[in-house]
C-alpha positions in Angstrom: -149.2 -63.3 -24.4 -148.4 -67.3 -23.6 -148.2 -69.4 -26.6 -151.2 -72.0 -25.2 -153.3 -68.8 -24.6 -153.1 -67.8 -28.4 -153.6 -71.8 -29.8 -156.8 -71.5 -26.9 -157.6 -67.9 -28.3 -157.5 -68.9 -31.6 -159.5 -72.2 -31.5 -162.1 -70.2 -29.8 -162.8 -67.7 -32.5 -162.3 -70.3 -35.3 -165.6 -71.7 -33.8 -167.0 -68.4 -33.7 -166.3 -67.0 -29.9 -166.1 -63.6 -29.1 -163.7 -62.0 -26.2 -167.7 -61.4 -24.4 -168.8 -64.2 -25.1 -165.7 -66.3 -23.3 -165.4 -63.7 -20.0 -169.4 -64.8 -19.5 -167.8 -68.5 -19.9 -165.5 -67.8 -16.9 -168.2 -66.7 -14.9 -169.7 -69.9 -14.5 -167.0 -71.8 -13.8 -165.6 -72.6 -10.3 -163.0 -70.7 -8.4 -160.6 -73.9 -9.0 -161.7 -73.7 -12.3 -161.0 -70.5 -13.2 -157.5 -70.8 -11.6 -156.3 -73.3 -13.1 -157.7 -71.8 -16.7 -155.4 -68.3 -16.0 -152.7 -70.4 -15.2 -152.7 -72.6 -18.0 -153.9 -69.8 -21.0 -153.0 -67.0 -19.5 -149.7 -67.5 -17.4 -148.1 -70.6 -19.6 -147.2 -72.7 -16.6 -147.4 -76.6 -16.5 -150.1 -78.4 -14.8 -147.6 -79.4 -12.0 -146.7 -76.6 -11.5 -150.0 -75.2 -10.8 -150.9 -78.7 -8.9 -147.8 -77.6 -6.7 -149.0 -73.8 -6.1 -152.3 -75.0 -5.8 -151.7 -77.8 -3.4 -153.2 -80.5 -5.0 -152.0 -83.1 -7.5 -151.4 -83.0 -11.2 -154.4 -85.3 -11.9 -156.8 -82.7 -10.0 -155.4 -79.6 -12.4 -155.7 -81.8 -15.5 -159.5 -82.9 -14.2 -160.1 -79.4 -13.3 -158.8 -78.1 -16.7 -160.6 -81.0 -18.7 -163.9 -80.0 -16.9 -163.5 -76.3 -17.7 -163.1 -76.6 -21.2 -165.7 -78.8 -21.8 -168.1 -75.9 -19.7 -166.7 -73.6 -22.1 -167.2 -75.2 -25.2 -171.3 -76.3 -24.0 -171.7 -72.6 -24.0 -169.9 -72.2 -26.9 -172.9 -74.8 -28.5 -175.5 -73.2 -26.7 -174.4 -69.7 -27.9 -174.7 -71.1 -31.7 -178.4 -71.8 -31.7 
C-alpha cells in the first residue's frame, strides 16, 4: 500500500477508527470527494496530478481533499460519544 495511505491509516486508528467505521465515512462523502480521497490514500498520486485526470485545478483537489477530511474526522467525533 501507498506511503500517505498508511500515515492516513494510521492517524485514523491512533484516534480510535475502525476499517467499518471509515468505509461508512466514504459513504457520505461526494463522488469528487471520494475520488480524490482514493487517489490521494489509496493510489499515492499528487494533487496535480489528480487535478489533471480529473480536469479541474490543483486548488479544487486540495479544497476537495481539505473538505473530505474534515467530514471524516466530524464522524470520527460523532462516533466517540
Amino acid at each position: 500500500m501507498a506511503v500517505t495511505y498508511n500515515k492516513l491509516w494510521h492517524l485514523l486508528i491512533d484516534r480510535g477508527m475502525k476499517k467499518k467505521d471509515l468505509k461508512e465515512a466514504m459513504e457520505v462523502l461526494s463522488e469528487q470527494q471520494k475520488k480524490v480521497v482514493y487517489y490521494r490514500y489509496f493510489a499515492d498520486l499528487t494533487q496535480s496530478k489528480i487535478a489533471e485526470m480529473m480536469g479541474v485545478s490543483q486548488m479544487q483537489v486540495s479544497r476537495l481533499e481539505k473538505s473530505a477530511l474534515e467530514k471524516i474526522r466530524g464522524l470520527m467525533k460523532v462516533a466517540e460519544h
